[in-house]
C-alpha positions in Angstrom: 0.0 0.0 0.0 1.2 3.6 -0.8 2.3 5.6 2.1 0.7 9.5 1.8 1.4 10.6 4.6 3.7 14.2 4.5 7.2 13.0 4.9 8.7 14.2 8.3 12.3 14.4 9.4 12.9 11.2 11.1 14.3 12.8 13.9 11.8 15.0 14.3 9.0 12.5 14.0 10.1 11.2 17.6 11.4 14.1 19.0 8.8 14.2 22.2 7.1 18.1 22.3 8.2 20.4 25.1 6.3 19.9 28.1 5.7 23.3 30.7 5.4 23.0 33.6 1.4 21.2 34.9 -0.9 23.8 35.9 -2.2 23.8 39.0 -6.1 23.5 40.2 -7.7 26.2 42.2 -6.5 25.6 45.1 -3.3 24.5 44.8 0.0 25.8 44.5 1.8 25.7 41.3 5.5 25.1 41.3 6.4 23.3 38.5 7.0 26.8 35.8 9.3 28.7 37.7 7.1 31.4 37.3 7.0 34.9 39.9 4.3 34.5 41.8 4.1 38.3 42.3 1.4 39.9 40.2 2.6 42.9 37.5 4.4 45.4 38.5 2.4 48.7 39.2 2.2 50.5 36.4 2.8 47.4 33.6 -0.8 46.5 33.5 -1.6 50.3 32.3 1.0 50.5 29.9 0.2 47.3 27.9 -3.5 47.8 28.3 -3.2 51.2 26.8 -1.5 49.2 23.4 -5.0 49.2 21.7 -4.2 49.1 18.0 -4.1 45.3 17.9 -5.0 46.1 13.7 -1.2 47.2 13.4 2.1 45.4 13.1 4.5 45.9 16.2 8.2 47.7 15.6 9.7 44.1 14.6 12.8 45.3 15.7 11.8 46.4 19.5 14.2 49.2 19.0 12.5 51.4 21.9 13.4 47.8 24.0 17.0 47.4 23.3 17.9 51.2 23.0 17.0 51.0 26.7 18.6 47.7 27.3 22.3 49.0 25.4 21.8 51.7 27.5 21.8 49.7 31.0 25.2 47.3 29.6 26.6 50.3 27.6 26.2 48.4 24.6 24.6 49.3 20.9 21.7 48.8 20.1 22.7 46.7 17.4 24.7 44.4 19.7 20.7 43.7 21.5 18.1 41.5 20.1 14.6 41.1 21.4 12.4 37.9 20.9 9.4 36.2 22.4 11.3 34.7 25.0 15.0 33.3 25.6 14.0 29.9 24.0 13.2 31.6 21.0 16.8 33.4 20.6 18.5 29.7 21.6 16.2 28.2 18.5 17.9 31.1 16.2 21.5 30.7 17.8 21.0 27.0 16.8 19.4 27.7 13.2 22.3 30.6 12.8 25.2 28.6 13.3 25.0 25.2 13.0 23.4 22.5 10.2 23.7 18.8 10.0 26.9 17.3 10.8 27.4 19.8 13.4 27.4 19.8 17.1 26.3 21.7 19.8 27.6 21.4 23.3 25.7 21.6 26.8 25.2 20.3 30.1 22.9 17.6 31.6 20.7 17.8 33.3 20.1 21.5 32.3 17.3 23.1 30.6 14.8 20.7 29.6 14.5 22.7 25.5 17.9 22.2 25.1 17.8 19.2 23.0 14.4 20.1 20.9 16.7 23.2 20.0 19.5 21.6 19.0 17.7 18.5 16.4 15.0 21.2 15.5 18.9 22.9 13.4 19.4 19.9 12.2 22.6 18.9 14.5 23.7 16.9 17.5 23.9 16.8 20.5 27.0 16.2 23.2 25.7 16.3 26.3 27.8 16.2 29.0 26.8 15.0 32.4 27.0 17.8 35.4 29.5 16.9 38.5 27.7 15.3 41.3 26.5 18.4 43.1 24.6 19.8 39.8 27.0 21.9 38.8 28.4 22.1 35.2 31.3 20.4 34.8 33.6 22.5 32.7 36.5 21.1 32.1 34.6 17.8 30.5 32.3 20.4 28.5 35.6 21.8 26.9 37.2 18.9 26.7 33.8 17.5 24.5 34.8 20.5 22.0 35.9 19.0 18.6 36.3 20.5 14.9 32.6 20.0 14.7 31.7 21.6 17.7 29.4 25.2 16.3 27.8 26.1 19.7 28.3 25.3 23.3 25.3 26.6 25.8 26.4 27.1 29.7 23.4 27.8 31.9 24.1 30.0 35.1 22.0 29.3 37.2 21.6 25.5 36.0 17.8 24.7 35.6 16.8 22.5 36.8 19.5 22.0 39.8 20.4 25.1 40.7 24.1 26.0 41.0 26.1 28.9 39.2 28.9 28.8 37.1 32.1 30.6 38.8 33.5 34.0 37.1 36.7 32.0 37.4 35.6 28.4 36.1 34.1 30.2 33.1 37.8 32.5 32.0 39.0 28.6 32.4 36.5 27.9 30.2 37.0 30.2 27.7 40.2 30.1 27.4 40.1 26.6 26.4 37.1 27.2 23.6 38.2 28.4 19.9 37.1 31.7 19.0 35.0 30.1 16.1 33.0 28.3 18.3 30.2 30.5 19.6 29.6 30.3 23.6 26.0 31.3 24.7 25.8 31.9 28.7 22.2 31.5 29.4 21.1 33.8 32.3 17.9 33.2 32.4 17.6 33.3 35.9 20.6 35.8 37.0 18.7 38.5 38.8 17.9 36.0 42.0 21.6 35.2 42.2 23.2 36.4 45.4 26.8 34.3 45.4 29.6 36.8 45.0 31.8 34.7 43.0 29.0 33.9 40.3 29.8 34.3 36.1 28.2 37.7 35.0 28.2 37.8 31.2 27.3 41.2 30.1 30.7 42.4 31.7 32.6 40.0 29.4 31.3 40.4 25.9 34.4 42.9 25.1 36.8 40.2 26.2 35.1 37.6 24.5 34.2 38.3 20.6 32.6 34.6 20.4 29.9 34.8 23.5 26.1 35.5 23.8 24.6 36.2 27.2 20.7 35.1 27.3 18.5 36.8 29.4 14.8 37.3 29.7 11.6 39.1 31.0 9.6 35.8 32.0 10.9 35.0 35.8 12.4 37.9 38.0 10.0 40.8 35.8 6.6 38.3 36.2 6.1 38.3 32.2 6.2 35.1 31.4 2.7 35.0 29.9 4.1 38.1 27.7 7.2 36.4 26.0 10.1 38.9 25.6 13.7 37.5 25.9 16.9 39.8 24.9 20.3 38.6 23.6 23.7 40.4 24.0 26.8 39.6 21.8 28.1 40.8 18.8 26.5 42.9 16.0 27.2 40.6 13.5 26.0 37.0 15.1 23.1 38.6 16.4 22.4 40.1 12.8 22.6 36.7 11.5 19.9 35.5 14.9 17.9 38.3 13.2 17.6 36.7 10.0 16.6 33.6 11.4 13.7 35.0 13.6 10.4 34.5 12.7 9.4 38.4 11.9 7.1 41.0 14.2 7.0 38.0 16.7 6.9 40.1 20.0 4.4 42.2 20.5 3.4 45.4 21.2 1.9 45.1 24.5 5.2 42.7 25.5 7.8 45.4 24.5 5.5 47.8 26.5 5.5 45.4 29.6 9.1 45.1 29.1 9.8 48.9 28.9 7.4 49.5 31.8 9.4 46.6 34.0 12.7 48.5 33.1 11.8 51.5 34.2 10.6 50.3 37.9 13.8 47.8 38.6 13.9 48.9 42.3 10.8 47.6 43.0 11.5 44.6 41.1 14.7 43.9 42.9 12.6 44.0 46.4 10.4 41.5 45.5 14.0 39.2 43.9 15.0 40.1 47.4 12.1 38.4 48.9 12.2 35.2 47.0 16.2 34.2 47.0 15.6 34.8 50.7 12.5 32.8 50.8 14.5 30.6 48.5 17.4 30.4 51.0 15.3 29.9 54.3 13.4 26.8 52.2 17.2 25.7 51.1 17.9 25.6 54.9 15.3 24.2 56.1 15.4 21.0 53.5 18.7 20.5 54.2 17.5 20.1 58.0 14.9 17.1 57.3 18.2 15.3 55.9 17.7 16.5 52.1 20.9 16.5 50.1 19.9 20.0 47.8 22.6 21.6 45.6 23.2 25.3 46.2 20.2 27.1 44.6 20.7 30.6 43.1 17.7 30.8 40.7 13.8 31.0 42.2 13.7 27.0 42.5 14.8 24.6 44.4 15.9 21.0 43.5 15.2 17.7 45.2 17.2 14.4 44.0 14.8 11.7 44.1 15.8 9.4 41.6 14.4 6.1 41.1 11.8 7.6 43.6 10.8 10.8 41.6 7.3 9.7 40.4 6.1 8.4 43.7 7.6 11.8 45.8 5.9 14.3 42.7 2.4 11.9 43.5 2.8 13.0 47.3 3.9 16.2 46.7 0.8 16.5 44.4 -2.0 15.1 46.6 -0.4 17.4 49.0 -1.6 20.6 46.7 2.0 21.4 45.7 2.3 21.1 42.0 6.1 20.2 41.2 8.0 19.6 38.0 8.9 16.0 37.8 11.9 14.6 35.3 11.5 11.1 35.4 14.1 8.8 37.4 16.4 12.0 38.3 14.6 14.8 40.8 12.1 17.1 41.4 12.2 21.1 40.5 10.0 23.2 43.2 9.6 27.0 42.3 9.9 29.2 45.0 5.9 30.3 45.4 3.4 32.3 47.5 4.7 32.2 51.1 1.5 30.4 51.9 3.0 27.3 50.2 6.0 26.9 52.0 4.7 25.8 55.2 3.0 22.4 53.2 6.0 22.0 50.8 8.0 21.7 53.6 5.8 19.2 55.7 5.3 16.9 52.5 9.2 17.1 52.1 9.8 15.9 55.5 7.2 13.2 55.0 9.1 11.6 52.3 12.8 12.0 52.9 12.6 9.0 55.3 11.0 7.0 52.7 12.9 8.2 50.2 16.6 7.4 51.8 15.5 3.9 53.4 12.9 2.3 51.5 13.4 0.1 48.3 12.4 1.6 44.9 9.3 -0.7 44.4 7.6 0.1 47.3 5.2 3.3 47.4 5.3 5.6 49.4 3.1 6.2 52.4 
């Protein structure tokens, strides 16, 4: 019999769709998205309500966006570029520099997209596993650089686990990476770091001519339902990201949430405050009830359940804490509405004897 069907990339065809985080019933907390749990900022709501004129394009270049964004890392505008979120600028990255027969270098576990990005360009993937307590290990990650190597991605603060990347483990790093291979630091969670020693990219794009520091509006600004991410880097790579965007993709009403965020940092930063010490306190407290947690620096937490994870997500779930699950590995909590903790907490102290003594085939109580 004749086949019709559309003929689909074979490695597309079972490449599995990216899953967000489950939403949460009505009353219950949802965790699993890494999302701000503070409403908008005062003052956001008003500015993209007032963008009525949804019968006209938006400025597909963001300009008014990334004229105030050069501005803050004394930058061009040109060496900015705005898209509906980070993910989107890691899809172009990919799509810019890299085809089949290429490869593209990251950590895992990190960032859950990470793969779909890099098959969705047509190229493959080295993934290199992170040293036992989360963090990237660098010196393996440079050490997986070959001739085909196009793009390696470093995620400071690693989601899902939770530790930085070092200013000094990343001049290691680059020292150690060729200057054709393009580095993208993904920041997508730097404004809730607090360690002194951590990687700040925007600092380092004069130093290094081959890096791209990701950042985005979604988590510390509370616009994820918006979708604005910004790149940094050189004019020229991100003129070649340009041409691979998908045109007048962010929209009026996100560039004006983003310009309206900008413009009330301070209060933004006191709410940051409040979660990396909410974040901290939960940290400490974890760590008390015998958990072994990684250092967290972004608005999550990370629990290492392993062959355990399904059964502990199931608790933490009929507890009315929605978590994000990755299957045989550990469980991602999102630092929440205070009135969570006290429950996330109690369920977390409820398993970890469980979890430490009792054999993988046996549920949990």
């Amino acid at each position: 019999m004749t086949d019709t069907r559309v003929h689909i990339r074979p490695e597309i065809a079972v490449l599995p769709a990216y899953q967000q985080g489950r939403q949460a019933a009505a009353d219950a907390f949802k965790l699993s998205s890494n999302e701000n749990p503070f409403p908008p900022l005062p003052g956001v709501v008003e500015a993209v309500q007032a963008q009525t004129a949804f019968n006209r394009y938006p400025d597909a270049t963001a300009l008014a966006v990334r004229a105030v964004l050069a501005n803050r890392f004394g930058l061009t505008p040109d060496q900015v570029h705005v898209a509906p979120g980070s993910v989107a600028i890691l899809h172009e990255l990919a799509r810019a520099v890299s085809a089949p027969g290429d490869e593209v270098v990251y950590a895992w576990r990190s960032f859950e997209a990470y793969p779909g990005v890099v098959t969705v360009a047509g190229a493959t993937s080295v993934q290199v596993p992170n040293r036992p307590d989360g963090g990237h290990d660098l010196d393996a990650m440079a050490a997986a650089v070959t001739e085909r190597t196009r793009m390696v991605i470093v995620c400071s603060p690693n989601n899902p686990t939770g530790p930085v990347v070092t200013a000094a483990e990343f001049d290691a790093f680059m020292t150690r990476v060729p200057a054709t291979v393009l580095v993208v630091l993904d920041e997508a969670y730097a404004e809730f770091v607090t360690e002194p020693t951590a990687v700040r990219g925007a600092p380092l794009l004069e130093r290094y001519p081959n890096l791209v520091v990701l950042r985005t509006f979604s988590k510390a600004y509370g616009l994820a339902g918006l979708r604005v991410g910004y790149a940094l880097g050189p004019t020229y790579v991100l003129d070649a990201v340009r041409a691979c965007a998908i045109p007048l993709s962010v929209t009026a009403q996100g560039q004006a949430a983003a310009l309206a965020s900008l413009e009330r940092e301070d209060e933004l930063l006191e709410r940051v405050a409040e979660l990396a010490q909410s974040r901290d306190r939960i940290v400490a407290a974890l760590r008390d009830q015998g958990w072994d947690v990684p250092d967290a620096q972004g608005n999550f937490v990370w629990l290492p359940t392993g062959e355990r994870t399904a059964h502990a997500a199931d608790a933490f779930d009929r507890a009315g804490i929605i978590v994000r699950a990755f299957r045989n590995e550990g469980i991602r909590i999102s630092i929440g509405e205070h009135e969570a903790v006290e429950t996330l907490l109690e369920t977390a102290a409820s398993l970890v004897e469980d979890l430490q003594m009792a054999p993988p085939d046996r549920p949990l109580r």
